[in-house]
C-alpha positions as CSV (number, residue, x, y, z in Angstrom):
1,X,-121.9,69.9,18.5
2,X,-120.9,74.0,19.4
3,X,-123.4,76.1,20.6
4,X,-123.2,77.7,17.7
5,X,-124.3,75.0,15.6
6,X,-126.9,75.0,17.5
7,X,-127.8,78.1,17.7
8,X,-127.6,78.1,13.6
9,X,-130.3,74.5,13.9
10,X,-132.7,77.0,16.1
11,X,-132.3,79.7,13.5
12,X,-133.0,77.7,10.6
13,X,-136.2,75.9,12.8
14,X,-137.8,79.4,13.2
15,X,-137.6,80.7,9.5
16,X,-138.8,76.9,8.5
17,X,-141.8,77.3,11.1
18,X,-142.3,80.5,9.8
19,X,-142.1,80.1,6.2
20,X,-144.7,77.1,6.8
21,X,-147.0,79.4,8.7
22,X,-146.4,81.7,5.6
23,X,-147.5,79.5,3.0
24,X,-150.4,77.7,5.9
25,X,-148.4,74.1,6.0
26,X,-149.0,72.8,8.8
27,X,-145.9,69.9,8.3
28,X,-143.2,72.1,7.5
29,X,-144.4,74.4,10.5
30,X,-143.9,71.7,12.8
31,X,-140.5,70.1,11.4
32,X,-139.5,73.9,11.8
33,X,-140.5,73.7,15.8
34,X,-138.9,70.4,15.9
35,X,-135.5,71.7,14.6
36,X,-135.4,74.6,17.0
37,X,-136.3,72.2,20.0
38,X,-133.7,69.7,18.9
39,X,-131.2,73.1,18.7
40,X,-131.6,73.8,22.0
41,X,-131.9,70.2,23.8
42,X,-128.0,70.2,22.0
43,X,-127.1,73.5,23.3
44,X,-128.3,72.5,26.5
45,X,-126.2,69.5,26.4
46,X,-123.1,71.7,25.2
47,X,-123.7,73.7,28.1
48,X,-123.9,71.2,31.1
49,X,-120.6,69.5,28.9
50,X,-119.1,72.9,29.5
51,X,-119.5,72.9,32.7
52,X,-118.3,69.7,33.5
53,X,-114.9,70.5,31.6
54,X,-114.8,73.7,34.0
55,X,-115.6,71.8,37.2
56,X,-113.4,68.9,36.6
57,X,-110.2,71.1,35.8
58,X,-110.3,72.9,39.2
């Protein structure tokens, strides 16, 4: 996955937390903060890849 896929997954977490906040459910509140955790776990992961790909071409 890019980074900015997962940047997009974070995005799409906060308006779903917020939304849920909005209309006071609790469920789609917290699939919304699951989504932007899972978003950046992967852009974590995209990162560290990156820098493998950088360390291993020197």
């Amino acid at each position: 996955m890019s980074k900015a896929k997962a940047k997009a997954k974070q995005m799409k977490g906060k308006m779903k937390e917020t939304a849920g906040k909005t209309m006071d459910n609790r469920s789609m509140e917290m699939e919304g903060r699951g989504e932007q955790m899972e978003g950046k776990t992967q852009e974590a992961a995209e990162k560290a890849a990156e820098r493998v790909r950088k360390e291993t071409k020197r």
